[in-house]
C-alpha positions, -999 to +999 in steps of 0.1 A: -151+252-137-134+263-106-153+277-084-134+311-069-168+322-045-159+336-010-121+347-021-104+363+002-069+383+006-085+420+000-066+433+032-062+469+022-096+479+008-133+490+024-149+462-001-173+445+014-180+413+009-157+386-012-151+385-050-176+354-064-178+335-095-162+307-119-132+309-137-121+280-160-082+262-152-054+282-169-073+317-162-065+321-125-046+347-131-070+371-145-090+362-111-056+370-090-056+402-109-098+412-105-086+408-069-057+433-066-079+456-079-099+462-050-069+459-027-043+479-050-063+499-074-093+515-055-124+489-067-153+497-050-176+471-070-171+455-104-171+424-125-154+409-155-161+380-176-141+365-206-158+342-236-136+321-256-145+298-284-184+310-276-177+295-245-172+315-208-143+309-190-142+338-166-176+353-143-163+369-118-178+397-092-172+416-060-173+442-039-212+466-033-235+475-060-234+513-054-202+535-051-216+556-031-235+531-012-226+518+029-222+483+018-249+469+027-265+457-012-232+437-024-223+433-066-247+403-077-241+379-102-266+397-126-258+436-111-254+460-145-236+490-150-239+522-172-208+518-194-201+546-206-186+553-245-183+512-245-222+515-260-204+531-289-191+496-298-231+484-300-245+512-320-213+509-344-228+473-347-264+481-355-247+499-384-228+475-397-251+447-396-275+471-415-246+475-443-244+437-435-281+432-447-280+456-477-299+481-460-273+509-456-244+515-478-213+526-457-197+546-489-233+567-495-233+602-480-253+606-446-273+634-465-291+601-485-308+590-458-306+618-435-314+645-460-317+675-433-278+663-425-267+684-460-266+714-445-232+737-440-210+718-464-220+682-446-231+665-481-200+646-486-202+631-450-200+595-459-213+567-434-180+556-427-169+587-416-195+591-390-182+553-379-144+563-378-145+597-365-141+617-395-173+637-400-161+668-384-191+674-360-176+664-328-192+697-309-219+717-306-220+753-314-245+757-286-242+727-261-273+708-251-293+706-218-297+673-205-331+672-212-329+684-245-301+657-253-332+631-244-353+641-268-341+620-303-357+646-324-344+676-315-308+664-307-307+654-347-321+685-358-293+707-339-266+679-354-277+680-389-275+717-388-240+721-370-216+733-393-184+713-395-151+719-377-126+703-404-134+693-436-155+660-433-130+629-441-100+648-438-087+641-405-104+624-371-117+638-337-134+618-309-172+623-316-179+615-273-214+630-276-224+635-311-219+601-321-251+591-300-273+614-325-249+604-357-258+564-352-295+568-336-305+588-365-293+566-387-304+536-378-344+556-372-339+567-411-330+532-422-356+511-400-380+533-393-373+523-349-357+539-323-319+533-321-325+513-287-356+497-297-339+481-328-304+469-306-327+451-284-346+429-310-321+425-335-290+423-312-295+421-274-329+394-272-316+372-296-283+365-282-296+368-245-273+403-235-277+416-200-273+450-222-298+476-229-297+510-248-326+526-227-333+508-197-365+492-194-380+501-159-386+467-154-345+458-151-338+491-131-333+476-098-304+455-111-284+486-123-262+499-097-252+535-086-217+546-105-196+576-093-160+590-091-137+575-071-101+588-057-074+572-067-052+556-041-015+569-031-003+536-033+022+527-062+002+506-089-031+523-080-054+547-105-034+579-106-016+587-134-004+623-149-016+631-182+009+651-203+006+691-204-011+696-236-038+666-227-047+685-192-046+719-210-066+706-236-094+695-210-088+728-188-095+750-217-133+761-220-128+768-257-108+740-269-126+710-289-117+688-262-139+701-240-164+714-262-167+677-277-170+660-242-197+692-230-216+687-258-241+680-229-240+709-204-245+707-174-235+668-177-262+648-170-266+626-138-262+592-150-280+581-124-306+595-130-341+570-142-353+595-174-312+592-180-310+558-180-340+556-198-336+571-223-312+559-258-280+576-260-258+549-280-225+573-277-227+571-243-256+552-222-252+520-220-262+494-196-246+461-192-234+436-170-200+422-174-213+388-191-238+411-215-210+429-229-187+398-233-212+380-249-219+403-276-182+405-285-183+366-287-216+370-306-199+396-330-175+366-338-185+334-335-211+312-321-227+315-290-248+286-276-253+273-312-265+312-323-247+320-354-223+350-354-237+386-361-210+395-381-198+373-417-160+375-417-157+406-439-181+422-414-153+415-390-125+426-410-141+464-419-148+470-384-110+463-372-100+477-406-080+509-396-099+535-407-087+563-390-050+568-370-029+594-356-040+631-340-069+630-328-086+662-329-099+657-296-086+633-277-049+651-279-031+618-284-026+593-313-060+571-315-068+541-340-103+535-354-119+511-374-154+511-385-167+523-347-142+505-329-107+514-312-082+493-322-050+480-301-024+509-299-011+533-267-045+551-265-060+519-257-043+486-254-062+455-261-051+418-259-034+416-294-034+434-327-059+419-339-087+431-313-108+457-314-136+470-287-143+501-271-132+514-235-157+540-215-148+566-200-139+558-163-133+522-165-157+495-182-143+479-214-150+458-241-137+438-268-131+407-294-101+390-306-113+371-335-081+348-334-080+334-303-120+333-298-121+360-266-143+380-261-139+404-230-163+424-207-154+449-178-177+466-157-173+489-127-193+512-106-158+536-100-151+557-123-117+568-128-106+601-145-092+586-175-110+584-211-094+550-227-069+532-209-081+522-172-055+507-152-078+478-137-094+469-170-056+471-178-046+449-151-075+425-164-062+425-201-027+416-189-033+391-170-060+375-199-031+377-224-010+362-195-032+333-194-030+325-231 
């Protein structure tokens, strides 16, 4: 391993500090690119690791834990981040490794474990449509507080008895809130746990993830403060235009754009301790960089002599498209497997053969079964954007550069 601690050549950028870590011979220039990031692209703290073959070949870190901090706690080796819609890639997994274990049946309607789900025309809502975006509940009639989208039970009740806004399987919508109450209801019906409590033995213990869905108090010092930052004026930095009917689609109060994304309202503050807290699998998440690599490499193959989670035909119906085309509320052309975006324009991965899951505002993950990477991004900046960062972009390039 070459060891990359103490690099230098950030002139441009506030960062404090140097970018640290390890990366393997022949991947220097996803490190060269997890650098211009902070100079080029507005990085106020972040890391990035890559697995392949089981096997990590890129841990790398930099910059200060907090965005809004003064610089004076720097990004640590084991710092964590909330990331975002990239937990939706986890609770899609605690599904299918029920379907794996004959516990859940993908093609049964919700309603048969879920029986309060029925209501309003929902009884033909199939499990797989809640995993590709095709159950039709993206919204909320009435929006949630933040404290009531805490409490598990009541969160469910006000799903189950949303009526739908397209009939159920016929087209797809970004479930952004919704999906968090869709899984962790699930999973509670089937097991009998809490949605978080089940990922952590059955998914995150086992396999040794820095990743948590409800953060024990004990780990909370290690999580850092995330925010938005401005992009930089600089060519190659964070801003971007979106096209007219994407911005009027998040400008317009009654659109199902934002009704999907304020399913929540007032948003809650995500850095908040009862927040973090509590188990929002849509949305929630905690990771570092290496915890959410390593489960993608865990999804796939081996990982320190641990067998894969997933069989191969567990792999191939979760990158499986399921779902392509308008989305109903993302504005733009999306592909989904079973509870994972798949490479296309919406959000590029390394080939066409990956599939992962951004977060909105930067962190990403995701496996590519054929080459053996799996790929973690985390960042305490959050950008504007929904899928397609331009650092995590910059990452992916220069990973598919490498190879």
């Amino acid at each position: 391993m070459k060891d990359t601690s103490g690099i230098s050549g950030m002139s441009g950028t506030d960062v404090m500090g140097g970018v640290h870590g390890t990366v393997d011979a022949g991947f220097e220039p996803v490190r060269d690119a997890f650098v211009r990031n902070f100079g080029e692209r507005g990085e106020r703290g972040a890391a990035v690791a890559v697995y392949r073959g089981g096997r990590k070949v890129v841990d790398l870190w930099g910059g200060v834990r907090d965005v809004d901090g003064d610089g004076d706690t720097p990004w640590e080796s084991g710092t964590a981040q909330v990331i975002r819609s990239a937990t939706k890639g986890v609770a899609a997994a605690a599904l299918l490794l029920l379907h794996q274990r004959g516990e859940l049946d993908l093609d049964a309607p919700v309603g048969a474990y879920w029986p309060e789900f029925k209501a309003h025309g929902k009884d033909d809502v199939l499990v797989r449509h809640v995993l590709a975006h095709r159950a039709g509940v993206p919204a909320l009639d009435r929006p949630l507080t933040p404290a009531e989208a805490l409490d598990p039970d009541l969160a469910a009740a006000v799903v189950a008895a949303q009526a739908p806004f397209w009939e159920p399987g016929t087209g797809h919508g970004y479930h952004a809130q919704t999906y968090s109450w869709l899984t962790g209801e699930l999973v509670r019906r089937v097991t009998g746990k809490a949605v978080g409590e089940w990922i952590d033995a059955e998914i995150a213990r086992p396999y040794g993830l820095g990743l948590w869905v409800g953060l024990p108090e004990a780990e909370a010092a290690r999580v850092g403060r995330i925010g938005r930052i401005e992009p930089p004026a600089a060519p190659g930095g964070l801003r971007t235009r979106p096209k007219r009917n994407v911005a009027q689609a998040y400008a317009d109060p009654a659109s199902l754009t934002r009704r999907a994304f304020g399913a929540i309202d007032p948003l809650p503050d995500e850095n908040d301790p009862a927040y973090r807290a509590a188990a929002l699998p849509a949305s929630n998440g905690i990771a570092t960089a290496d915890g959410l690599a390593r489960f993608y490499a865990a999804l796939t193959g081996e990982v320190d002599g641990a067998a894969p989670l997933f069989t191969p035909e567990t792999v191939d119906a979760a990158r499986a498209e399921a779902s392509a085309g308008p989305d109903r509320v993302l504005v733009v052309p999306t592909r989904f497997g079973l509870g994972y975006m798949l490479h296309g324009g919406a959000s590029p991965l390394l080939s066409p053969g990956s599939f992962g899951h951004p977060g909105r505002g930067g962190a990403l993950g995701f496996a590519d079964p054929e080459p053996g990477i799996a790929f973690g991004y985390v960042t305490n900046g959050m950008n504007k954007g929904v899928t397609a960062d331009p650092r995590a972009q910059a990452l992916v390039r220069a990973l598919r550069e490498a190879l």
